[in-house]
C-alpha positions as protocol buffer text, in pm:
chain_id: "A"
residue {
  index: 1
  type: UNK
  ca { x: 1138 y: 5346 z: 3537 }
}
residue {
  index: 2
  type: UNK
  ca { x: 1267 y: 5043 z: 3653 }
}
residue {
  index: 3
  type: UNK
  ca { x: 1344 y: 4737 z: 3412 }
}
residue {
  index: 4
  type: UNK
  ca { x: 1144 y: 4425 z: 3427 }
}
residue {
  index: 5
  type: UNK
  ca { x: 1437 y: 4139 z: 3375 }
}
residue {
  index: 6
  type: UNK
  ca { x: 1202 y: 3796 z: 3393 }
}
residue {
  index: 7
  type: UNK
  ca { x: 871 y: 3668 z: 3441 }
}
residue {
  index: 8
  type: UNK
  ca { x: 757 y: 3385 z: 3639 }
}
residue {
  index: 9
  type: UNK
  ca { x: 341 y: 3296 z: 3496 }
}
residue {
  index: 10
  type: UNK
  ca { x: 210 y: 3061 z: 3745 }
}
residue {
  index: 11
  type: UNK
  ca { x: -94 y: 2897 z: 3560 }
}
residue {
  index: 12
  type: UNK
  ca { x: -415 y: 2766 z: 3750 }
}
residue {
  index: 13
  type: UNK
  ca { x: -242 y: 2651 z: 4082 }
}
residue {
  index: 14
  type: UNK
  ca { x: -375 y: 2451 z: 4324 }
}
residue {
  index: 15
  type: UNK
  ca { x: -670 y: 2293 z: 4117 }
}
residue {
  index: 16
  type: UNK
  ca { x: -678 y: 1992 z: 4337 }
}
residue {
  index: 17
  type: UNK
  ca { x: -661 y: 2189 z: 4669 }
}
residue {
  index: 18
  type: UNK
  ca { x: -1045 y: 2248 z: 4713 }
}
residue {
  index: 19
  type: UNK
  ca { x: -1156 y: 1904 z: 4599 }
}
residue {
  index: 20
  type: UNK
  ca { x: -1366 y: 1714 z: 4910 }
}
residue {
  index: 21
  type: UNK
  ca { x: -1154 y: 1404 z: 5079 }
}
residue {
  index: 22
  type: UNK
  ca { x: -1422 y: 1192 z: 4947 }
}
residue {
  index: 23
  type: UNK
  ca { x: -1399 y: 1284 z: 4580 }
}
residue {
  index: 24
  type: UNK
  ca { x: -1060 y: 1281 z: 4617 }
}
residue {
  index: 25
  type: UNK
  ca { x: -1083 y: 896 z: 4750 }
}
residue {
  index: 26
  type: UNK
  ca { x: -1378 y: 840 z: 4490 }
}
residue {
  index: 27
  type: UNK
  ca { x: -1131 y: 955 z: 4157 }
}
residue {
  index: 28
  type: UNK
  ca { x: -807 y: 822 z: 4259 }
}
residue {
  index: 29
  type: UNK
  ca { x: -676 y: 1168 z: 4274 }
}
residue {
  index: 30
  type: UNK
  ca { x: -431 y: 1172 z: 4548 }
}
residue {
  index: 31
  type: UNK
  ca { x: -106 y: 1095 z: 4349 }
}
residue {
  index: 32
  type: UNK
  ca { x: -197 y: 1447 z: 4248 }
}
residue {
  index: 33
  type: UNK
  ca { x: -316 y: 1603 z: 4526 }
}
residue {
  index: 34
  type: UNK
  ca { x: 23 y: 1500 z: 4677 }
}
residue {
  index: 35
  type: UNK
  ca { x: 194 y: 1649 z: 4387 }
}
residue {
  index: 36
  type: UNK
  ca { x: 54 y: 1966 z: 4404 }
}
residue {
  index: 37
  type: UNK
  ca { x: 117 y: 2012 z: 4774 }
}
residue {
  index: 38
  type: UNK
  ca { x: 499 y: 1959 z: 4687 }
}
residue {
  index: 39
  type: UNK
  ca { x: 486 y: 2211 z: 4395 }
}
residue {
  index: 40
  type: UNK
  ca { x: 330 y: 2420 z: 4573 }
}
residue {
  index: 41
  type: UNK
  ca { x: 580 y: 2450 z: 4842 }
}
residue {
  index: 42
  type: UNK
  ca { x: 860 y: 2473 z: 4585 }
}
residue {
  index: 43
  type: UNK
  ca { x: 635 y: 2778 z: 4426 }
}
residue {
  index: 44
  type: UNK
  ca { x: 624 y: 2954 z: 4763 }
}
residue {
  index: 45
  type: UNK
  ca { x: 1002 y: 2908 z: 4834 }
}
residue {
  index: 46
  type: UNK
  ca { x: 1161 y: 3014 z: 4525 }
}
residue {
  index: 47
  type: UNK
  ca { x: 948 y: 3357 z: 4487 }
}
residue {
  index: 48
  type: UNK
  ca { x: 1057 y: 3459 z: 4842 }
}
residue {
  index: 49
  type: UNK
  ca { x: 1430 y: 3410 z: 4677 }
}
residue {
  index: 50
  type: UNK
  ca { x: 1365 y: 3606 z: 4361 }
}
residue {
  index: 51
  type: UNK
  ca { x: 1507 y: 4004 z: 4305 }
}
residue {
  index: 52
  type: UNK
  ca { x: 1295 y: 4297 z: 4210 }
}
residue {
  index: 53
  type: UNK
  ca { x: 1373 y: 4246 z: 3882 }
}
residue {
  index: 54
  type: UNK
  ca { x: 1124 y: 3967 z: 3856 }
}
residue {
  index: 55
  type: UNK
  ca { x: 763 y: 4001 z: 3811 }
}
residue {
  index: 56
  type: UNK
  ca { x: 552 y: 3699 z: 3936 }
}
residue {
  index: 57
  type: UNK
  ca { x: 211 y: 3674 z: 3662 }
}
residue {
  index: 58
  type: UNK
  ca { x: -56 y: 3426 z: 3840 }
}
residue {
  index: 59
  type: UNK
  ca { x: -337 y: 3309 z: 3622 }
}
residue {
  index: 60
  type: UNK
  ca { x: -637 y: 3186 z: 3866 }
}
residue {
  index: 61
  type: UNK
  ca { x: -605 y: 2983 z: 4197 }
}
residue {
  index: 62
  type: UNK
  ca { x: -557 y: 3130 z: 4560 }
}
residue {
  index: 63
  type: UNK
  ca { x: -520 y: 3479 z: 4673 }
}
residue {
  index: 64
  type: UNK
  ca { x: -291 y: 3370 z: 4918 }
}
residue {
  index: 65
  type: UNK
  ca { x: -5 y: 3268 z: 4671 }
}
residue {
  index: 66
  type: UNK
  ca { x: -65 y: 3594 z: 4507 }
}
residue {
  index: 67
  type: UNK
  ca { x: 23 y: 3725 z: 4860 }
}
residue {
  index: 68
  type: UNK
  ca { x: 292 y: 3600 z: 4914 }
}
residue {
  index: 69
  type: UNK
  ca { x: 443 y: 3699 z: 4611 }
}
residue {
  index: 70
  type: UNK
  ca { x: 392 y: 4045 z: 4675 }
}
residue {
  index: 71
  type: UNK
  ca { x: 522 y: 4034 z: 5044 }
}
residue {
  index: 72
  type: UNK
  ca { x: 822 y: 3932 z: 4831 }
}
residue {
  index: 73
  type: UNK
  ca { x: 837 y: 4119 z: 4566 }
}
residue {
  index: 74
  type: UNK
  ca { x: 669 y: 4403 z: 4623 }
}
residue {
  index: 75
  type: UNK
  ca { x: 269 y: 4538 z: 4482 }
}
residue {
  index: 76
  type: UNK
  ca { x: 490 y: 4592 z: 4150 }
}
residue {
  index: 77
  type: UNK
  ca { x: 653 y: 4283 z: 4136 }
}
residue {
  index: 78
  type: UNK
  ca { x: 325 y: 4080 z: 4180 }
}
residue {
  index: 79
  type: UNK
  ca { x: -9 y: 4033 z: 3978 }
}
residue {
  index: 80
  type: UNK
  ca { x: -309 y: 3829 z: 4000 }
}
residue {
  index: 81
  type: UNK
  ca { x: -443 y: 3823 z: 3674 }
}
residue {
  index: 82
  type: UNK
  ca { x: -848 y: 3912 z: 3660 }
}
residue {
  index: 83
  type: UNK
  ca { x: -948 y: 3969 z: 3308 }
}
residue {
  index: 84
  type: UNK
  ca { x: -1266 y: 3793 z: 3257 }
}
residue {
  index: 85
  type: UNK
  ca { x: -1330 y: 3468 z: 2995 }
}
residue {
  index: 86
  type: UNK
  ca { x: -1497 y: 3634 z: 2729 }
}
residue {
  index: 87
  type: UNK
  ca { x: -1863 y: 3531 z: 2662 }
}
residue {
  index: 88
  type: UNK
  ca { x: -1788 y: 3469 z: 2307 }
}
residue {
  index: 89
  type: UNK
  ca { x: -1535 y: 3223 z: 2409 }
}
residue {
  index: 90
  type: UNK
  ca { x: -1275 y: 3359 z: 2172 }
}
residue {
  index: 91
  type: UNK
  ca { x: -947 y: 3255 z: 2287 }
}
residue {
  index: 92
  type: UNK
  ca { x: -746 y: 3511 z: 2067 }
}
residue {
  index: 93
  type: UNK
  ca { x: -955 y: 3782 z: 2271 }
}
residue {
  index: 94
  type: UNK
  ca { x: -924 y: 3629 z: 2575 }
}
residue {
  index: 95
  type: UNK
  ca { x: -512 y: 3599 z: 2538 }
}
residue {
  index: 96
  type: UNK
  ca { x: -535 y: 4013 z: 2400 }
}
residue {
  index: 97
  type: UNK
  ca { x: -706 y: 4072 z: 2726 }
}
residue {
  index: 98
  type: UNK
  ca { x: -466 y: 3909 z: 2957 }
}
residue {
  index: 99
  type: UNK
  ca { x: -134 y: 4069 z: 2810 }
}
residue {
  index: 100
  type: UNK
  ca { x: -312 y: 4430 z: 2833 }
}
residue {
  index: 101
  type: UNK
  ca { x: -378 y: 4336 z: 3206 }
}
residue {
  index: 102
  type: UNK
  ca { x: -25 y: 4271 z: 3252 }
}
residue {
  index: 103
  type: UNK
  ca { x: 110 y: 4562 z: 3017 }
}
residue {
  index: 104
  type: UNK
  ca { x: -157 y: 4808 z: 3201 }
}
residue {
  index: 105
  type: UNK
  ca { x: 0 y: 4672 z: 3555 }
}
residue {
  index: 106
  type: UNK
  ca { x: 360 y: 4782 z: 3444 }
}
residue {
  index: 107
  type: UNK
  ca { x: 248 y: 5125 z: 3351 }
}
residue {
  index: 108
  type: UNK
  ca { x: 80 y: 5156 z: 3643 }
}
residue {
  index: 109
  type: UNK
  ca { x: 379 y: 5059 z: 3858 }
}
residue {
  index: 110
  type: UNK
  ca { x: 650 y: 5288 z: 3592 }
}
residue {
  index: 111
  type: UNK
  ca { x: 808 y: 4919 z: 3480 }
}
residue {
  index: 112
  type: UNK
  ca { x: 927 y: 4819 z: 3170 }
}
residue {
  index: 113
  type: UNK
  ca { x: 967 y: 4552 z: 2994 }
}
residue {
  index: 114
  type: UNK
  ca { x: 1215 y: 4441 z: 2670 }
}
residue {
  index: 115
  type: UNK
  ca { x: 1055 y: 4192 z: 2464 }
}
residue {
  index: 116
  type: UNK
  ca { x: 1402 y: 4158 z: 2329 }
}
residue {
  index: 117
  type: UNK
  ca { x: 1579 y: 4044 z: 2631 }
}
residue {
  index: 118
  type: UNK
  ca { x: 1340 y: 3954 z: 2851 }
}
residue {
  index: 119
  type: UNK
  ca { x: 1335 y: 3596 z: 3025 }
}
residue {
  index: 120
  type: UNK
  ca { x: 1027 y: 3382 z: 3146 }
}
residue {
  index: 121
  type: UNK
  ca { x: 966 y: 3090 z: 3308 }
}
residue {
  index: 122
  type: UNK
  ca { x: 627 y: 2875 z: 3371 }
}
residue {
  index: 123
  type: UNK
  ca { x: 484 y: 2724 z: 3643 }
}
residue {
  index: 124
  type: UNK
  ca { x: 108 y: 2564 z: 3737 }
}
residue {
  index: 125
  type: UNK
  ca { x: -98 y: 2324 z: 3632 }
}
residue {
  index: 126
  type: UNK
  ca { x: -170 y: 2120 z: 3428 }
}
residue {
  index: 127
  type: UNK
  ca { x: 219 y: 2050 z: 3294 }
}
residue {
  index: 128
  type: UNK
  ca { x: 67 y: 1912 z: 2927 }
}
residue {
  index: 129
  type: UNK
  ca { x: -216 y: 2143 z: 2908 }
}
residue {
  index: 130
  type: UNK
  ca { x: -269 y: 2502 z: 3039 }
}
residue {
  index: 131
  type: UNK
  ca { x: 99 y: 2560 z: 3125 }
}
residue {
  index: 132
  type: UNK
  ca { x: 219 y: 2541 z: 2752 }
}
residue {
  index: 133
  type: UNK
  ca { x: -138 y: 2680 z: 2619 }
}
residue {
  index: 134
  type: UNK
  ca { x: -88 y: 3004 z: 2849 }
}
residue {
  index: 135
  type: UNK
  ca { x: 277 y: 3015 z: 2819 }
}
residue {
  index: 136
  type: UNK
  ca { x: 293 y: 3005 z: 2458 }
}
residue {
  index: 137
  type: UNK
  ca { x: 5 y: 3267 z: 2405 }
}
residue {
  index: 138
  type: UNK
  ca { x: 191 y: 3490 z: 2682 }
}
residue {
  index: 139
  type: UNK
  ca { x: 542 y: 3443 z: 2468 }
}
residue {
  index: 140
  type: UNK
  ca { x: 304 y: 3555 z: 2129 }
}
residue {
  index: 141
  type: UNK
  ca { x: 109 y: 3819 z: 2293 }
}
residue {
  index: 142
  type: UNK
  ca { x: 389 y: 3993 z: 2474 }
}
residue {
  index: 143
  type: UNK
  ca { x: 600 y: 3970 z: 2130 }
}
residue {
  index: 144
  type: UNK
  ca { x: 894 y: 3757 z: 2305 }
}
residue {
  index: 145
  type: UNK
  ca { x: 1222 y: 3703 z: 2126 }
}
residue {
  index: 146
  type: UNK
  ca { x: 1346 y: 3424 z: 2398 }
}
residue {
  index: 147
  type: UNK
  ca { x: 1108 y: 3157 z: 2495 }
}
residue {
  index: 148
  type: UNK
  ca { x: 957 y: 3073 z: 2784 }
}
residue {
  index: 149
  type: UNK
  ca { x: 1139 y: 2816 z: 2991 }
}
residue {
  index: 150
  type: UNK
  ca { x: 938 y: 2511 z: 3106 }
}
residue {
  index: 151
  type: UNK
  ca { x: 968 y: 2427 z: 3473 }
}
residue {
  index: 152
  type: UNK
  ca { x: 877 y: 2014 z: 3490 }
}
residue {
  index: 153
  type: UNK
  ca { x: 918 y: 2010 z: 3831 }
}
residue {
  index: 154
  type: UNK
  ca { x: 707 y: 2325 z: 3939 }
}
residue {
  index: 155
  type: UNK
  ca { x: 406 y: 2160 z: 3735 }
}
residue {
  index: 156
  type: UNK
  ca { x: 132 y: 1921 z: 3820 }
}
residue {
  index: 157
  type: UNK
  ca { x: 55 y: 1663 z: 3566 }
}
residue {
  index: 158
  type: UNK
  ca { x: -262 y: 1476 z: 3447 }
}
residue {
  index: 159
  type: UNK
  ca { x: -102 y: 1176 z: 3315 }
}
residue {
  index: 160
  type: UNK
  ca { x: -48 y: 891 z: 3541 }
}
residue {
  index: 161
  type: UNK
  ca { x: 211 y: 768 z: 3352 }
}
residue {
  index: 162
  type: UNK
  ca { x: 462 y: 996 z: 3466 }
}
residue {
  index: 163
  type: UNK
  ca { x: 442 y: 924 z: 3848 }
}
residue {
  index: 164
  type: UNK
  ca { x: 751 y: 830 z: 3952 }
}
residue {
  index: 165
  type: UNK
  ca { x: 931 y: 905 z: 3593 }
}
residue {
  index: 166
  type: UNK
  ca { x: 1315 y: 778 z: 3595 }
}
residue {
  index: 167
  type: UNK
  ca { x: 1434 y: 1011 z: 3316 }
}
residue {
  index: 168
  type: UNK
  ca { x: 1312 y: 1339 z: 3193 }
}
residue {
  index: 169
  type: UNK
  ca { x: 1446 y: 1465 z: 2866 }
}
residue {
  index: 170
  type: UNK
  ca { x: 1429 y: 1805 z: 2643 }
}
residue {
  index: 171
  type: UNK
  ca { x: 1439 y: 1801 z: 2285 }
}
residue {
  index: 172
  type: UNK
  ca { x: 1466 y: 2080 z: 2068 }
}
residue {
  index: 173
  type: UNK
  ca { x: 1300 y: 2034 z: 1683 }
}
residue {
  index: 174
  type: UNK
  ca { x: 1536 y: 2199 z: 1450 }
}
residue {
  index: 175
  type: UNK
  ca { x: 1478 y: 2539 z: 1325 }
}
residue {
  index: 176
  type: UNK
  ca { x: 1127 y: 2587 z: 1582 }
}
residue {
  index: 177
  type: UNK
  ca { x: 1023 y: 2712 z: 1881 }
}
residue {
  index: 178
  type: UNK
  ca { x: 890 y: 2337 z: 1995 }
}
residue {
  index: 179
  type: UNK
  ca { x: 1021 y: 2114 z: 2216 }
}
residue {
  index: 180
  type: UNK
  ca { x: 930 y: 1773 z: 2254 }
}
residue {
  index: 181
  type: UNK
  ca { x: 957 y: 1641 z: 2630 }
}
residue {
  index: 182
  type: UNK
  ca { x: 1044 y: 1245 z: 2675 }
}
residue {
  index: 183
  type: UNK
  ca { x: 1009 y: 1042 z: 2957 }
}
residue {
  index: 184
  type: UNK
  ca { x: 1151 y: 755 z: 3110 }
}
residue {
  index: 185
  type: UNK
  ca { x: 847 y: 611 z: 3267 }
}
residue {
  index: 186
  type: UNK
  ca { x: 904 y: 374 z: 3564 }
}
residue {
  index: 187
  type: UNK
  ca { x: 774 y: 57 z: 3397 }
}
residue {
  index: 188
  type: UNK
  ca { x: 1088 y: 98 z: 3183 }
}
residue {
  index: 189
  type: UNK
  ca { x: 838 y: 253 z: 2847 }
}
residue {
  index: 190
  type: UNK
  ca { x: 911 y: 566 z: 2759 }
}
residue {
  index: 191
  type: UNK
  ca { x: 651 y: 865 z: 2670 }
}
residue {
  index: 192
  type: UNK
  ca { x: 672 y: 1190 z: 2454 }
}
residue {
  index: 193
  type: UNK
  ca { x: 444 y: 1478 z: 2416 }
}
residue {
  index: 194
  type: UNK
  ca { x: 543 y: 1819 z: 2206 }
}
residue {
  index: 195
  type: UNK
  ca { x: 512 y: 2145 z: 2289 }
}
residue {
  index: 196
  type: UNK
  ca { x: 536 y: 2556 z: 2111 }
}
residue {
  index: 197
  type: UNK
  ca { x: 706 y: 2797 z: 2317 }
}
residue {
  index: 198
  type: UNK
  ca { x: 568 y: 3107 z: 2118 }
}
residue {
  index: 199
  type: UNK
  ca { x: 274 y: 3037 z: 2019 }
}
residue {
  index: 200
  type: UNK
  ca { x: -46 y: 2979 z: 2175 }
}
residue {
  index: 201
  type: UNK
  ca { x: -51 y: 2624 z: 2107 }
}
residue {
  index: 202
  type: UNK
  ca { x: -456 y: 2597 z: 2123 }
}
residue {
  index: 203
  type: UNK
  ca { x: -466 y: 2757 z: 1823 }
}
residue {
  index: 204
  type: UNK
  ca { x: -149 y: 2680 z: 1648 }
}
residue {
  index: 205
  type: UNK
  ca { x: -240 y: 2506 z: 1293 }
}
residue {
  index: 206
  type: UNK
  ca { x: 81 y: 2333 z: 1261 }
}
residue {
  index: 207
  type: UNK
  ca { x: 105 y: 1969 z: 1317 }
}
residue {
  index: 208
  type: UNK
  ca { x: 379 y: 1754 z: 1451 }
}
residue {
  index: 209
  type: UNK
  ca { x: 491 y: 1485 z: 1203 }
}
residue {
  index: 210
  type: UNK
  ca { x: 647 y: 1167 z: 1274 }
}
residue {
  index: 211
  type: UNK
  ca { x: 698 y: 805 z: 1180 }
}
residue {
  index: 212
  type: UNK
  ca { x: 603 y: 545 z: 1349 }
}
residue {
  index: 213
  type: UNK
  ca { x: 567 y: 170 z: 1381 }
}
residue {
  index: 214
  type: UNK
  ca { x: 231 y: 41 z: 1449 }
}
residue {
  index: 215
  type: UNK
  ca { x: 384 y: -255 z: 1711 }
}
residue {
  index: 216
  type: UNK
  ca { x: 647 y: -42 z: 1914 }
}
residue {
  index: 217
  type: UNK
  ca { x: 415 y: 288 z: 1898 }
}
residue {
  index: 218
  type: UNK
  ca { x: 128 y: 384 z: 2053 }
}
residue {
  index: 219
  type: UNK
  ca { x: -61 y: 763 z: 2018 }
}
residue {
  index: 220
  type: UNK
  ca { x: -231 y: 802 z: 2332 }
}
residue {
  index: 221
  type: UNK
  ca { x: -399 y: 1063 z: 2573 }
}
residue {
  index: 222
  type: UNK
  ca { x: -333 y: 1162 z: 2879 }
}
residue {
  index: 223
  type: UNK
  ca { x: -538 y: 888 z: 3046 }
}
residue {
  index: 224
  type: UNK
  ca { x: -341 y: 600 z: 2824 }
}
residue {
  index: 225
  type: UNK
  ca { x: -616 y: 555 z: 2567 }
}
residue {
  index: 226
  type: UNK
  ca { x: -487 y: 460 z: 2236 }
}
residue {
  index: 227
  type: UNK
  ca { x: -548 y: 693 z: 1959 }
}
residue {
  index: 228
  type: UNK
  ca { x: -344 y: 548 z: 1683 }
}
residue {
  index: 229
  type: UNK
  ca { x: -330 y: 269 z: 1512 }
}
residue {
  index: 230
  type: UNK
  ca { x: -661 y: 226 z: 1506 }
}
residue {
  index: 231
  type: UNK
  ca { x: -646 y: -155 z: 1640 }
}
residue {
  index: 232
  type: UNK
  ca { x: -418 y: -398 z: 1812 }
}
residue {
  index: 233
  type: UNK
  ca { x: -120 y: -528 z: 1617 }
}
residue {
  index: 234
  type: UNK
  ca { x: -126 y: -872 z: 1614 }
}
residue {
  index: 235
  type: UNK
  ca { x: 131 y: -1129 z: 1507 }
}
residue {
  index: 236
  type: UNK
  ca { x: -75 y: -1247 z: 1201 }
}
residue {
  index: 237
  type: UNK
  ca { x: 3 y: -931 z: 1043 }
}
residue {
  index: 238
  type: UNK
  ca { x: 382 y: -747 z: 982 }
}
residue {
  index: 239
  type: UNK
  ca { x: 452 y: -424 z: 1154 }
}
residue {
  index: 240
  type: UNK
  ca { x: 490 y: -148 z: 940 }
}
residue {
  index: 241
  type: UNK
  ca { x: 604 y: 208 z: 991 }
}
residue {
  index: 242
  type: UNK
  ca { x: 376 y: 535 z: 904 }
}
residue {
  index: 243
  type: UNK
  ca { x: 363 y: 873 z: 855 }
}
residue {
  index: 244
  type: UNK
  ca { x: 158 y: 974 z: 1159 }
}
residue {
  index: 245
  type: UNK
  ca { x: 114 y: 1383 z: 1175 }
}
residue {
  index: 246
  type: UNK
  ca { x: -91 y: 1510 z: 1508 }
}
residue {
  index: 247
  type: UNK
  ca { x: -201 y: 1854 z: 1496 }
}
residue {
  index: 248
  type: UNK
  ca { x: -11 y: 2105 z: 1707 }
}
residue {
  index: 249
  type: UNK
  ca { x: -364 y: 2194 z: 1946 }
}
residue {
  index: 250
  type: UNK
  ca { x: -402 y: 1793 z: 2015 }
}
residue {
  index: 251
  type: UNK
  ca { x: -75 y: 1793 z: 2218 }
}
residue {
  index: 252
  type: UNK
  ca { x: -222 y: 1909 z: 2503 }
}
residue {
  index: 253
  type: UNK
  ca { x: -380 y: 1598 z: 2575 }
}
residue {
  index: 254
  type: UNK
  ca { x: -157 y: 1334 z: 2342 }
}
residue {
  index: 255
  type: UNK
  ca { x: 151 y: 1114 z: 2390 }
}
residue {
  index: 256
  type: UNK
  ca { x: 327 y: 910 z: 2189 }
}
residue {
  index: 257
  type: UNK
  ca { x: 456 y: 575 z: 2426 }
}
residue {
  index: 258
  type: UNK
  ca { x: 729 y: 358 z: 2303 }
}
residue {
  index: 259
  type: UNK
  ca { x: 594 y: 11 z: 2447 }
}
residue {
  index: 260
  type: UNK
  ca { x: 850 y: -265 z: 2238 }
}
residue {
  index: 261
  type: UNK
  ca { x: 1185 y: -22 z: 2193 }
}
residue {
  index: 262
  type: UNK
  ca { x: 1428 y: 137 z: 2407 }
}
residue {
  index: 263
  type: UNK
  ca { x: 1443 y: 485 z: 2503 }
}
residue {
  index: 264
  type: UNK
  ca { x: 1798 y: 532 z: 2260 }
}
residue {
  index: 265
  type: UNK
  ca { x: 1625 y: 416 z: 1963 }
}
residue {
  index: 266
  type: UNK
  ca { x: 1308 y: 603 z: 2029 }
}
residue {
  index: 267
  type: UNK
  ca { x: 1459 y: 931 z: 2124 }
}
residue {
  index: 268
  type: UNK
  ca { x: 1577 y: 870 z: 1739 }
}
residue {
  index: 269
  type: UNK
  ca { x: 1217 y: 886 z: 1620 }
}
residue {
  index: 270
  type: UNK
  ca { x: 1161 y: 1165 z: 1840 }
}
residue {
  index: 271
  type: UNK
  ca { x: 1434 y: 1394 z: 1730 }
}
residue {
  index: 272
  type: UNK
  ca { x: 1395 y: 1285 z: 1341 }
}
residue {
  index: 273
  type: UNK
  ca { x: 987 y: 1445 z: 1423 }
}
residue {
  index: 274
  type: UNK
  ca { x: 923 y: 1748 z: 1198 }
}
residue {
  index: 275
  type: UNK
  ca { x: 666 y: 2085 z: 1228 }
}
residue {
  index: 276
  type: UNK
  ca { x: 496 y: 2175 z: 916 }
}
């Protein structure tokens, strides 16, 4: 039996990839198209490098990358995930149905795997939504000890903002398994979003607390809409700071932006953020 010594889960790759030139044109979505075609070729280079103590774990997307990694790794060293969404749309079921795929695949191919020591690392699309979602439940579900490490630049994002990013920073929050991920944007604002590493963060109850001043912060999603505060500041009223908390789930499409403060003084706030 031979010893599985990381993981590399490549989440829903090549999403933009089938989409007409016209709708491409039509949505505006060839910043990411673009992206993806460099990610992609980063994907297929560093799997034919890996040993045969990876195993490469794709969740949806082309056969053909699922090819490849086997041609390099071998038919034990590579799986295409094919567990079906559930029709009840449980998530907990679908996540129990996955990690038997993958724990049925090592049996089948005399592997195993130490929850203990094992190392992963995540790839795909989209970087703030189904790459931590499906990492986090595969860290849970598999019973890791050692998180999952995020891969920025084998992702595809969906926020705009972070096209042509000057700074990319990881932050660990004290005594959890989340990370909060700050950006450098190229307008000279900076961006944050958080992130759970062991849990599957679609269903993770905690919440992210912070606070925050209602002129130099802004909650947003991922297309720049403000969330919080609920209206403009204005200069007939003084700014104020808050106890904001966002829900741990919400992340996957939130961001806080830092639009009248430096990046020093808001990685402050940032680090100072707690998970209850």
């Amino acid at each position: 039996m031979t010893q599985v010594e990381h993981i590399i889960f490549l989440i829903h790759p090549c999403c933009y990839e089938p989409i007409d030139a016209q709708q491409i044109r039509r949505e505006g979505l060839q910043l990411f198209l673009d992206r993806e075609q460099v990610v992609k070729a980063r994907w297929r280079a560093e799997v034919a490098q890996r040993d045969t103590g990876t195993l490469y774990v794709q969740l949806g997307g082309p056969a053909y990358l699922h090819e490849a990694a086997e041609q390099a790794l071998g038919p034990e060293g590579a799986l295409l995930l094919k567990t079906p969404f559930p029709a009840s749309e449980d998530l907990d079921e679908y996540y129990r149905g996955l990690t038997e795929e993958i724990r049925r695949h090592l049996a089948d191919h005399d592997r195993a795997l130490d929850a203990a020591t094992v190392t992963s690392e995540l790839w795909g699309e989209s970087f703030e939504g189904c790459v931590p979602g499906y990492g986090g439940a595969f860290a849970q579900h598999l019973g890791f000890v050692q998180a999952p490490e995020m891969r920025f630049e084998m992702t595809v994002y969906d926020s705009r903002f972070l096209y042509e990013a000057r700074g990319i920073e990881r932050i660990s929050i004290a005594n959890t398994d989340v990370e909060a991920w700050l950006f450098e944007c190229h307008d000279g604002t900076s961006a944050v979003t958080f992130q759970p590493r062991r849990t599957a963060q679609w269903l993770d109850e905690r919440s992210v607390c912070l606070r925050l001043n209602d002129r130099r912060h802004q909650v947003c999603d991922k297309q720049g809409h403000t969330v919080w505060p609920d209206a403009p500041w204005t200069k007939a009223r003084e700014e104020s700071v808050h106890e904001v908390s966002v829900p741990m789930k919400e992340w996957v499409s939130r961001w806080i932006r830092s639009v009248g403060t430096g990046i020093d003084e808001f990685r402050e706030v940032v680090a100072a953020a707690r998970v209850e």
